[in-house]
Every structure is written in C-alpha cells, then in structure tokens.
N, C-alpha and C positions, 0 to 999 in steps of 0.2 A: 297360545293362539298363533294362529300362522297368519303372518301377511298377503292380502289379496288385494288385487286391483277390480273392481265393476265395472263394466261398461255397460251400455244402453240398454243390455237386455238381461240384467239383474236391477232384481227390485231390492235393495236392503230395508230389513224391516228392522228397527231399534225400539226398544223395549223399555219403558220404568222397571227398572231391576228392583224397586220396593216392592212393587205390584205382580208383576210374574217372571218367574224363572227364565233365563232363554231358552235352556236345555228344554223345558218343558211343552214350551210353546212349539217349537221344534218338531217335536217326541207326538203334540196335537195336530201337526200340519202334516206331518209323513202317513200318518196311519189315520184309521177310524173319519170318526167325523169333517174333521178339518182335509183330512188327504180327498175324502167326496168332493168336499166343495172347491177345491180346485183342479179338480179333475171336471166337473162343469164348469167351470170358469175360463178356461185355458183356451187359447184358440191356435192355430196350425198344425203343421203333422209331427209326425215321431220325429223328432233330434230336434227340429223349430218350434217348438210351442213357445208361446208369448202369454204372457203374464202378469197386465201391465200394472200402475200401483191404482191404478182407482179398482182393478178389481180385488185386490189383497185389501183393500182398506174396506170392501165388502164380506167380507170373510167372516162370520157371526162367532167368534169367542165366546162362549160360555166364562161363566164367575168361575174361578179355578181351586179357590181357597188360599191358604197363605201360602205366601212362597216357599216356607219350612215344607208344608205339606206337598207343593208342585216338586220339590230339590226329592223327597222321598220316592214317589210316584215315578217320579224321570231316573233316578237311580235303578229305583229296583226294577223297572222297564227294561230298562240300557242292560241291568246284570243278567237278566233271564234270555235276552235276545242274545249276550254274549256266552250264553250255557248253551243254546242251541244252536248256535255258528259253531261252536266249536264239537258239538256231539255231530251236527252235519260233517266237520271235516273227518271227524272218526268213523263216518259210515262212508263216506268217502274212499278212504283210505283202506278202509274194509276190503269194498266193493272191488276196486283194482288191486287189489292182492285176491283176492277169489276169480277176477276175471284173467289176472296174471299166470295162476297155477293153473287154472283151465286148458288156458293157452298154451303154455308148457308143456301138459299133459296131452293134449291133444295134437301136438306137433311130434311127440313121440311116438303117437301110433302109428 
C-alpha cells in the first residue's frame, strides 16, 4: 500500500472488508455499471470534475456474493486486462519496428 494524503476534492470510500472486496468494488466503479453512474453523477469539465460524497453514497451496488467469490472476479479481471496491456505493448512495438523499416527504406530511395 502506498501512502496518500486527500484533500477536499477526494471522496475516500472505506469498505466492511467481510462484506466486499475493495479490489472489487474498485474493478465495479471503473468499468461497466458503476463507471455509468458516475459518469452521470459528476459535475465540471475534463481535469475539474467533482464528485462529492452524498453523490458516491448514491451510487446503487448491486449484492456482490462472497468476498471469496468478488477476490476471484477482481483477480481474473485484473489478469485478462494485464494480458491485454501487454499484447497492446507487443503490437506497439510491432507497429514501430514496421513504421521504422519503412522509414529507413524509403530514405534510401
């Protein structure tokens, strides 16, 4: 865990750790359902947006099942999005080695 300081314009949300995962909870606010509703929620522009805690304590969670089963879920979410960041950096990598030799070749003609 890394040490953070919040100020005024972070909400921390704390969790019953018997009741649900953080990773998970996380893993439901970034993406899908939970990333909509506070994408309506939010108020100001791109860099400022506010997001204050009466509207996070709006935010409709769904029953999740056991924490065993949210730690599963959030795992193999986490492992399959780190399969595909990394095959991204490999067609990345592709990409500018084919735009490199192009380059190359067409400054020799």
């Amino acid at each position: 865990m890394i040490p953070v300081v919040a100020d005024g314009h972070i909400t921390i949300i704390r969790v019953n750790k018997a009741d649900i995962y953080p990773e998970y909870l996380c893993d439901f606010l970034r993406i899908g359902i939970g990333h909509k509703q506070i994408e309506r929620l939010y108020t100001g522009s791109t860099g400022l947006i506010e997001l204050t805690p009466s509207d996070v304590d709006s935010i409709c969670i769904p029953c999740f099942g056991t924490v065993i089963e949210q730690q599963q879920q959030s795992s193999q979410l986490r492992l399959e999005e780190t399969k595909i960041l990394n095959e991204l950096e490999d067609i990345a990598t592709r990409k500018e080695s084919i735009y490199s030799s192009f380059y190359s070749k067409s400054k020799e003609e």
